[in-house]
C-alpha positions as CSV (number, residue, x, y, z in Angstrom):
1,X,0.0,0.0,0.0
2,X,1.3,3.7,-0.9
3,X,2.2,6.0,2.0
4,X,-0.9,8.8,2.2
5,X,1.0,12.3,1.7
6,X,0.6,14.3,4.3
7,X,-1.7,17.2,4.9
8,X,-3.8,18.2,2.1
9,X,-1.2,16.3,-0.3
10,X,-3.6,13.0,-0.4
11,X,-6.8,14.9,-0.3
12,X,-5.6,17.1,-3.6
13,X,-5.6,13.4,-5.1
14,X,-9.0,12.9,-3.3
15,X,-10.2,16.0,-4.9
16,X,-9.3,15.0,-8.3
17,X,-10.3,12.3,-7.9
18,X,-7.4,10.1,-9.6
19,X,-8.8,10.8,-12.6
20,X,-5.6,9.7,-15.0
21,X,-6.3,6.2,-13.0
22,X,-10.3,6.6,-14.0
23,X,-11.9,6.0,-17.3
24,X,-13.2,9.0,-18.4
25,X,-15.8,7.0,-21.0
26,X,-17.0,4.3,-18.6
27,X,-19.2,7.5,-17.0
28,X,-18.3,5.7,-13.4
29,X,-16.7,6.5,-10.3
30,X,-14.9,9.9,-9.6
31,X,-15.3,10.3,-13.4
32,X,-19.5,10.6,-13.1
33,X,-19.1,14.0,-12.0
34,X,-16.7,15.5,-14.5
35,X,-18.5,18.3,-16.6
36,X,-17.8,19.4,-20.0
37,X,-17.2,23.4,-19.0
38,X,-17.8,26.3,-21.9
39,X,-14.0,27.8,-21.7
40,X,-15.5,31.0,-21.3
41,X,-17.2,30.0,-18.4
42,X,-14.0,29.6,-16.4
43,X,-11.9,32.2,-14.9
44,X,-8.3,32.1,-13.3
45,X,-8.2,32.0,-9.7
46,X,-6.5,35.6,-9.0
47,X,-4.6,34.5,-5.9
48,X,-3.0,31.7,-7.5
49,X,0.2,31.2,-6.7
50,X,1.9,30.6,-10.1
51,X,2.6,34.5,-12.1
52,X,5.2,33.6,-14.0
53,X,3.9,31.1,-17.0
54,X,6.8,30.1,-19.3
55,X,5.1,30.3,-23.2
56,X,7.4,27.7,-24.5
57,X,5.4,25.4,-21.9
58,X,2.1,26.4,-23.1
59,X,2.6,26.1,-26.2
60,X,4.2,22.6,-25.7
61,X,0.7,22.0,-24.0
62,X,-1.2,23.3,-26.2
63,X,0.5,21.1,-28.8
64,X,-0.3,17.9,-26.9
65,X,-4.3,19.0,-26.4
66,X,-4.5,19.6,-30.0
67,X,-3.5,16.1,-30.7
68,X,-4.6,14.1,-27.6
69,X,-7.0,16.1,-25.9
70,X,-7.6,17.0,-22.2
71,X,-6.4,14.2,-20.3
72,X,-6.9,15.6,-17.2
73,X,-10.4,17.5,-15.8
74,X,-9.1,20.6,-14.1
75,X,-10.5,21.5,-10.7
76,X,-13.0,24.2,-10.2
77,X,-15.4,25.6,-8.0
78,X,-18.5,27.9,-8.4
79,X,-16.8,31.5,-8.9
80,X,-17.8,33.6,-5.9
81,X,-17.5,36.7,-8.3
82,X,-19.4,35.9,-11.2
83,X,-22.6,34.1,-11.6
84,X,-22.8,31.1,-13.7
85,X,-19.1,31.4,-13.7
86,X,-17.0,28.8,-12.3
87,X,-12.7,29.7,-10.8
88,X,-9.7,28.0,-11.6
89,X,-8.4,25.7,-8.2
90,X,-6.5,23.9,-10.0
91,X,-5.4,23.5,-13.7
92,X,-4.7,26.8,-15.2
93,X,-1.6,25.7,-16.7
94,X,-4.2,23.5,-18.6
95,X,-6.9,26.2,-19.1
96,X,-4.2,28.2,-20.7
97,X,-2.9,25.7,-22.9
98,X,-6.6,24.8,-24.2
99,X,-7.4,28.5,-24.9
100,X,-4.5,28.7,-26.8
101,X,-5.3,25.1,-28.7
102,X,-8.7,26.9,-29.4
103,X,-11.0,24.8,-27.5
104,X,-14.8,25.6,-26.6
105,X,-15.2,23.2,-23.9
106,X,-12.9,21.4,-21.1
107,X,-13.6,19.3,-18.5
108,X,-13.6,20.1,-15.0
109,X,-14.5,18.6,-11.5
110,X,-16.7,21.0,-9.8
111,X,-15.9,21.4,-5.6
112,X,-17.8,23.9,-3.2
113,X,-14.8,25.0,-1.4
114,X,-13.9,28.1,0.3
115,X,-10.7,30.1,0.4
116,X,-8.8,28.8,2.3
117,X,-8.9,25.7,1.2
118,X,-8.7,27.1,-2.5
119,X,-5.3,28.6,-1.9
120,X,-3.7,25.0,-0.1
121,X,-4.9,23.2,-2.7
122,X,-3.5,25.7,-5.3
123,X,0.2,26.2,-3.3
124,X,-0.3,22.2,-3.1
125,X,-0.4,21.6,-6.9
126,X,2.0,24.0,-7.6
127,X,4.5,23.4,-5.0
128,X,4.3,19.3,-5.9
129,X,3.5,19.5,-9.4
130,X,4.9,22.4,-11.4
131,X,7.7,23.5,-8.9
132,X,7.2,26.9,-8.2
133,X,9.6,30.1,-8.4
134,X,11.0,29.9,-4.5
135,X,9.4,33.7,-4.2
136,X,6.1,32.0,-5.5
137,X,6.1,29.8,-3.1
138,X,7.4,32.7,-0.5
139,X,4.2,34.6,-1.3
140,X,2.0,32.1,-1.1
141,X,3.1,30.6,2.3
142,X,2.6,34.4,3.4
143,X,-0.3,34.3,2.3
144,X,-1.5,31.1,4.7
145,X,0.2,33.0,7.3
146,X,-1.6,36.5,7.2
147,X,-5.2,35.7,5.2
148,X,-5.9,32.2,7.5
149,X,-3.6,32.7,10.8
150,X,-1.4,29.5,9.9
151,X,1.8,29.3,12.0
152,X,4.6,28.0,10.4
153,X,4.0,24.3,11.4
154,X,0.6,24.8,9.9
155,X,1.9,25.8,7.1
156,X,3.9,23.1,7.0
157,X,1.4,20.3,7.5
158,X,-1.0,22.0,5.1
159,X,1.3,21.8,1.9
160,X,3.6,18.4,3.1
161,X,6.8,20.3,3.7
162,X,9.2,20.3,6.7
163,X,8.6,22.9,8.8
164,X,12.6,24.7,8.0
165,X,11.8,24.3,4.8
166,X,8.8,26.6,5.4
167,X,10.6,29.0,7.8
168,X,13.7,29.3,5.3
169,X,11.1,29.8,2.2
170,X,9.4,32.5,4.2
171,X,12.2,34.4,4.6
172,X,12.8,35.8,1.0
173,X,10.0,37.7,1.6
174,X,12.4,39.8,3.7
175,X,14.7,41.0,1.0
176,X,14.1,44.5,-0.7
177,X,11.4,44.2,-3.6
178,X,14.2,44.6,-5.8
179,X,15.6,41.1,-5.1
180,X,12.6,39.9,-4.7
181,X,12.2,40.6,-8.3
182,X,15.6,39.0,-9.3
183,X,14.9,36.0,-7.7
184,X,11.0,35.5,-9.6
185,X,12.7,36.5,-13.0
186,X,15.0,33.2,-12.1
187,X,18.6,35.5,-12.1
188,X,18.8,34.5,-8.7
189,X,18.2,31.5,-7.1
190,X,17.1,30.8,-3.8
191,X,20.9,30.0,-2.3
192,X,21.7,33.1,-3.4
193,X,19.2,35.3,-1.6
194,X,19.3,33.4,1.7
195,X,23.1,34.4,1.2
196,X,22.7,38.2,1.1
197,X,20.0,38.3,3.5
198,X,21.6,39.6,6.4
199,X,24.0,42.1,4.3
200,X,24.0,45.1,5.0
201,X,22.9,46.1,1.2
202,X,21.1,43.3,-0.8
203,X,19.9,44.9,-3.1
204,X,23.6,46.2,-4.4
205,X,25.0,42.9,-4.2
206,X,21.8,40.9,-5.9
207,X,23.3,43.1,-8.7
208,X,26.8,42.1,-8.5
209,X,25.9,38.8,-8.2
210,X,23.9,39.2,-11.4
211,X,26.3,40.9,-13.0
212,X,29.2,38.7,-12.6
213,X,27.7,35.8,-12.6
214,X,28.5,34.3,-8.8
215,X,27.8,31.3,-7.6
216,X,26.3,30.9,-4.1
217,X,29.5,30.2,-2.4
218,X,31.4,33.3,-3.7
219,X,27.7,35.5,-3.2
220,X,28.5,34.3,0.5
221,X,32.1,35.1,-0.1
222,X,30.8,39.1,-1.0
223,X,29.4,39.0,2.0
224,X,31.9,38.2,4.4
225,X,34.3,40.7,2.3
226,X,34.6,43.8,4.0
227,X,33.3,47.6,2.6
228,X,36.0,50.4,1.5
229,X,37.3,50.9,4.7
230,X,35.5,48.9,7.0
231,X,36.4,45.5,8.8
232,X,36.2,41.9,7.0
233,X,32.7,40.0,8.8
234,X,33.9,36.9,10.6
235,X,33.2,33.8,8.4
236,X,30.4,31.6,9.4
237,X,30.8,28.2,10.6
238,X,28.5,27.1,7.5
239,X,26.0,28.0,4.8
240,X,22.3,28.9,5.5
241,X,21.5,25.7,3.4
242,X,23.7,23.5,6.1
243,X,21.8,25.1,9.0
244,X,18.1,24.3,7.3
245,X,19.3,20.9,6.7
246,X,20.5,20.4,10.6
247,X,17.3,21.7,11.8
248,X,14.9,20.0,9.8
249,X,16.6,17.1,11.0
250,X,16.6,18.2,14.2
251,X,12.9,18.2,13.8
252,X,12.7,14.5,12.7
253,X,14.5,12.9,15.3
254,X,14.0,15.5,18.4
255,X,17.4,15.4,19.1
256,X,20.5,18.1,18.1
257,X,21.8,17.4,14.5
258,X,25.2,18.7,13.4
259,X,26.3,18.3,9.9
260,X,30.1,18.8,9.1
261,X,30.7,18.9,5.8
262,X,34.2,19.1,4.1
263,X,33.6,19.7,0.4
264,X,31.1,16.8,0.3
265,X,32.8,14.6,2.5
266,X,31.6,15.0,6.2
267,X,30.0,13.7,9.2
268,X,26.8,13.7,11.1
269,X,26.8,14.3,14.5
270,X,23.8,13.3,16.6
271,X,23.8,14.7,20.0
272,X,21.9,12.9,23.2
273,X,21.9,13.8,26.5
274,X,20.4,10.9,28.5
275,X,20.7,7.3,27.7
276,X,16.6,7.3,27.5
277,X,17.4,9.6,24.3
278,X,19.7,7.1,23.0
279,X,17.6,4.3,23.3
280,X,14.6,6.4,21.5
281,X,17.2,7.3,18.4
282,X,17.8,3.6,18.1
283,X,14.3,2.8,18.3
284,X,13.4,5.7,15.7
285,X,16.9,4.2,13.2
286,X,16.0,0.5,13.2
287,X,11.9,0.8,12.9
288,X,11.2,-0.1,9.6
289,X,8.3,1.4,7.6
């Protein structure tokens, strides 16, 4: 039997309904209650995660509708904005492509949901389906956080993600808007802003970074290098990347995690402080399943 994903990562399936498992013809099942949609009927869900919608994709898409169809319903629910209408929870990649394939009708499994549940299941698809740009998936953790009152291990549950992962992803959103931008238009990645993040100007060095075309290690190099003038900051025992990693596991097995690394040769150092917690890390190391 498959592991259920955690969160709202099995009940997107349940939602959907596993319909490339279903028959669409046999009119049974999950499958019963797909619709055929009017394409003008449908409207895109304007807190979606996703902005940034590479053409070459769609068209690719579009492409394969042409020839094969939709293979897949999209997800929709009545659209609290328009009457008759129905909004986009998941699928727009889809909806696009079949606009642009010059489709009338699509189908589309219809959910009363509200929004809350609208924008997990949208950060959900996205995050496990499409891989989102890391200030995508910023925003749209924020937006858990200040719309619904999620705390980070919330959050966390919610979209099947470790709870550093969450925290670490939630920081971008304190760089200046300028990085911000960068890092959505894909000239910076995700190493790289957590690397400038406690500079004194991130914004200037996003653009050297850009510029000259740094890695992450020398973008945390130009950090540590000291201004006109000033004094050289002392160099940190390891990477932001290194310090997610040791707490999420941390996390997992309740005890303190060290990772040393020595240019991808290293150790991990688990840290116990009773025999009771030793036992228990055995216990939780030689449990199978």
């Amino acid at each position: 039997m498959m592991a259920e994903k955690r969160g709202l990562g099995r009940g997107l399936s349940a939602l959907l309904g596993d319909v490339e498992e279903t028959n669409l013809a046999t009119g049974t099942g999950e499958a019963a209650s797909v619709r055929e949609i009017p394409i003008e009927l449908i409207h895109a869900n304007p807190d979606q995660p996703r902005t940034q919608f590479a053409p070459a994709e769609i068209d690719e898409l579009a492409e394969s509708i042409r020839g094969k169809g939709v293979l897949q319903p999209i997800l929709v629910r009545p659209d609290p904005g328009a009457a008759g209408g129905f909004q986009i929870v998941a699928g727009e990649r889809r909806w696009r492509a079949s606009q642009k394939a010059g489709l009338r009708v699509m189908p589309a499994l219809i959910r009363e949901l509200d929004d809350r549940q609208v924008l997990e299941i949208a950060v959900i698809e996205n995050v496990q389906r499409a891989n989102l740009n890391p200030m995508e998936e910023a925003a749209a953790y924020q937006q858990l956080v200040d719309r619904f009152g999620h705390t980070q291990d919330e959050v966390a549950q919610s979209v099947g993600k470790s709870r550093s992962h969450v925290a670490n992803t939630l920081r971008l959103m304190n760089l200046p808007a300028s990085v911000r931008e960068l890092v959505l238009e894909g000239k910076l990645t995700a190493g790289h802003a957590r690397a400038i993040l406690s500079a004194d100007d991130p914004a200037r060095l996003a653009q050297e970074i850009v510029a000259r075309g740094l890695s992450v290690r020398d973008a945390e190099a130009l950090v540590r290098k000291p201004a006109p003038g000033g004094k050289a900051k002392s160099k940190p025992t390891k990477d932001t990347d290194t310090l997610a990693l040791e707490s999420d596991l941390s996390d997992v097995l309740g005890l303190e995690v060290e990772v040393v690394d020595r240019g991808g040769v290293g150790e991990l150092r688990i840290k116990y402080a009773t025999l009771e917690q030793l036992d228990e890390l055995c216990r939780r190391l030689t449990t199978r399943g």
